[in-house]
C-alpha positions in Angstrom: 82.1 79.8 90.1 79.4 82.5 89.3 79.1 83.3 85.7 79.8 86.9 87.1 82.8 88.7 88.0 83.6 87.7 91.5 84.4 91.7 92.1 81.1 92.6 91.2 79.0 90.6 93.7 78.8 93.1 96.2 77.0 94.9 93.7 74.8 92.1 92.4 71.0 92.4 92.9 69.9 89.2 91.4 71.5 86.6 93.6 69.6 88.0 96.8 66.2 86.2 97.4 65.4 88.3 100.6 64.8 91.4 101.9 67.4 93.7 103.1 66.3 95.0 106.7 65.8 98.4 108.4 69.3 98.1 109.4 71.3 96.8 106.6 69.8 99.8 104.3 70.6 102.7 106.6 74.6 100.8 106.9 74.3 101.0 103.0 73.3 104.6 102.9 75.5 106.2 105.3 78.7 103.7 103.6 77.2 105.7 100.1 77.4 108.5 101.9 80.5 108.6 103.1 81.7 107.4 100.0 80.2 110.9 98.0 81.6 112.9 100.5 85.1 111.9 100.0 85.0 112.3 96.3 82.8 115.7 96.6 84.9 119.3 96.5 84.1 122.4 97.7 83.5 125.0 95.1 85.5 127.5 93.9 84.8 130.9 94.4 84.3 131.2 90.7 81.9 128.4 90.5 79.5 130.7 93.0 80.1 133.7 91.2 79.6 132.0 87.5 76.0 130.7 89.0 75.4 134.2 90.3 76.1 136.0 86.8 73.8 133.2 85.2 71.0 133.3 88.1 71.4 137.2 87.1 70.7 137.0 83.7 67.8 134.8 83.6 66.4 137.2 86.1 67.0 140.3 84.0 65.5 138.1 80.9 62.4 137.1 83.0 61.8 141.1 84.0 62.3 142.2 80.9 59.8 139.9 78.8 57.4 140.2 81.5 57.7 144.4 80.8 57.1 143.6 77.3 54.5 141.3 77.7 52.5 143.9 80.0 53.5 146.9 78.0 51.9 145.0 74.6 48.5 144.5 76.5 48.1 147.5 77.9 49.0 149.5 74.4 46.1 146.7 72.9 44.0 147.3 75.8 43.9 151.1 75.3 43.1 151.1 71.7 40.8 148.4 71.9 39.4 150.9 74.4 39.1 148.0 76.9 39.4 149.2 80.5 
């Protein structure tokens, strides 16, 4: 008997001394993949519209600062009487 669960072996990365091949590792990805895509859900249409209003936001923050930003240069730029 293993000093490890026996319902954990399949998982167990220490008792393999070889290799996995090419084929082995593409029948553990797609059984991983399968298995995310059962659990996965489809969003909501609130979830879309909740990552629209914050996509939005940071948007409107981003044009904003960068109107300050420019504004503050040129107002330092004309006084300074730089271009």
């Amino acid at each position: 008997m293993s000093k490890y669960n026996s319902k954990y072996d399949k998982y167990s990365t220490y008792e393999k001394k070889r290799k996995p091949s090419l084929y082995e590792r593409l029948g553990t990805f797609f059984r991983n993949s399968k298995r995310i895509i059962k659990i996965a859900n489809k969003p909501q249409k609130k979830d879309y519209f909740l990552v629209f209003k914050i996509c939005a936001i940071g948007l409107v923050i981003l044009g904003v600062l960068s109107y300050i930003i420019q504004l503050i240069f040129t107002v330092v730029f004309s006084a300074l009487g730089i271009r």
